[in-house]
N, C-alpha and C positions, 0 to 999 in steps of 0.2 A: 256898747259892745254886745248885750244878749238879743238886745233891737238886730244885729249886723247877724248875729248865730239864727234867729230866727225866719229870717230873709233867706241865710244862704238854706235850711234844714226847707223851707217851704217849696225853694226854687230847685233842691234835689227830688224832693218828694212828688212835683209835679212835672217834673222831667222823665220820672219814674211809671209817673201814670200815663203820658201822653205817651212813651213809648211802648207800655204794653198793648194799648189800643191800638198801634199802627196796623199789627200783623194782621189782626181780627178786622179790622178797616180795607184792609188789602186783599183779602178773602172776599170780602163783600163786592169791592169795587176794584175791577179789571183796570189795568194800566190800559189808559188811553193811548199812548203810544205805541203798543205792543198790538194792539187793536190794528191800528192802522197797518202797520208794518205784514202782518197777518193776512190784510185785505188784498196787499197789492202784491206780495211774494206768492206765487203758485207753489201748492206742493212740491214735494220734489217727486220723481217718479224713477222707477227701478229698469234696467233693461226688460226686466220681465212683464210691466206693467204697459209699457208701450207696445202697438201693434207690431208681429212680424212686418218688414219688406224684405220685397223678394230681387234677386241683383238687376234685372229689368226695369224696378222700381228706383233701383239705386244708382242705374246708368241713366235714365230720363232726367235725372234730379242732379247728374254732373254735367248741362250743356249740352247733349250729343250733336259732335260739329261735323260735316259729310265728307269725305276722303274718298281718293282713288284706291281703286287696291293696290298696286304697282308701287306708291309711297308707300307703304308700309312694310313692301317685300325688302328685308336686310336689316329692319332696323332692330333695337338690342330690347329686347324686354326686362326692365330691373323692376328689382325686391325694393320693400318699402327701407331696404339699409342704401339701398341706390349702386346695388351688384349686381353686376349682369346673370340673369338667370339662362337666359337664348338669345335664338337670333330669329324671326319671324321665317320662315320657309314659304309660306304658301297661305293662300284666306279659302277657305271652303265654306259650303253650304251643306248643312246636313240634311237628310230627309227630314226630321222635323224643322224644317227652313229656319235652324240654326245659324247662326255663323260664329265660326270658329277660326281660330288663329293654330299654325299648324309651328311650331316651336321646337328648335331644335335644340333638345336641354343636353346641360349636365355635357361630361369628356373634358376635352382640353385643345383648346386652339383648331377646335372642328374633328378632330378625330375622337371616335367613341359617343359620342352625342347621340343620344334619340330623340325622332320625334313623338312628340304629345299633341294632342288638343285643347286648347282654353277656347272656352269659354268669352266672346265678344263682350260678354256685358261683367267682367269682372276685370277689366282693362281700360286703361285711359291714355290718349293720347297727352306726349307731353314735348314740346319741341319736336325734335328730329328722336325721340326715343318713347315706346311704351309702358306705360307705368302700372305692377302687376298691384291694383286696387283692395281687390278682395279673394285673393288667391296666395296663402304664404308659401313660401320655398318650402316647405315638408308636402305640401299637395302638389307641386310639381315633381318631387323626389318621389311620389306615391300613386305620378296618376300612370294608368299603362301609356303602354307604347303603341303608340296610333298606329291604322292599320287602315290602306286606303280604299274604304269598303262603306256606299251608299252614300257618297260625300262627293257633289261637285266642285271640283273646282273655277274659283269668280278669274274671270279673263281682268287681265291688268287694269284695262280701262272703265271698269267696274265703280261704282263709286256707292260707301255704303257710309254710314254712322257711328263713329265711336265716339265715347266720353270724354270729356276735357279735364286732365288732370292737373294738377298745380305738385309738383315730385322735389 
């Protein structure tokens, strides 16, 4: 019996010491595991840590697939809720050999509506409808009312580039 008390009092006592040692063991010697996991997971990075692109960069990088102009005259431009924002009017060229989508926002069933200008490279082609990419409903509610001044307009048969959007 003091045989069995001394067995268990030794195997506490060195249960005791092997586990103070762990901590100060584990300071000294990195998990191997954590190692690995470390080597192959990349940082993470912040918006702010990544380069600007600029919407040019960001139409190039969604497919730009070649269209007439004449398909795109009528069709409905929707918000990223999939609402109709307009209805495409017109594709011009601006002196700085822009192009732009000429949009007739906002009113009700075509009365009251004005036109705006967007922007080609903040739009994407999606089916039979354009999908407004990088342009929310408050900057159409905000942009003026187009005015048709140093802006050619593309004859139908025109055929230019927009972005392939999945909407």
């Amino acid at each position: 019996m003091r045989s069995e008390r001394m067995a268990l009092a030794l195997a506490i006592v060195s249960i005791a010491l092997l586990h103070a040692t762990i901590p100060a063991a584990a300071e000294v010697l990195p998990n191997p595991t954590l190692a690995v996991a470390e080597a192959v997971v990349p940082a993470a990075t912040t918006e702010d840590e990544r380069p600007p692109t600029t919407a040019e960069q960001r139409m190039q990088a969604r497919y730009p697939q070649p269209v007439r102009v004449g398909d795109l005259i009528g069709l409905p431009v929707l918000d990223d809720g999939a609402r109709t924002l307009g209805r495409v009017r017109r594709v011009v060229r601006t002196n700085k050999n822009k192009i732009e989508l000429i949009v007739a926002y906002g009113g009700f069933l075509g009365w009251g509506d004005r036109l705006i200008a967007v922007p080609l490279e903040v739009v994407g082609i999606a089916g039979r409808q354009i999908a407004s990419l990088d342009m929310p409903r408050s900057e159409y509610a905000a942009a003026p009312t187009w005015r048709n001044t140093d802006a050619q307009a593309l004859p139908n048969d025109a055929t230019i580039t927009i972005a392939f959007a999945r909407h």
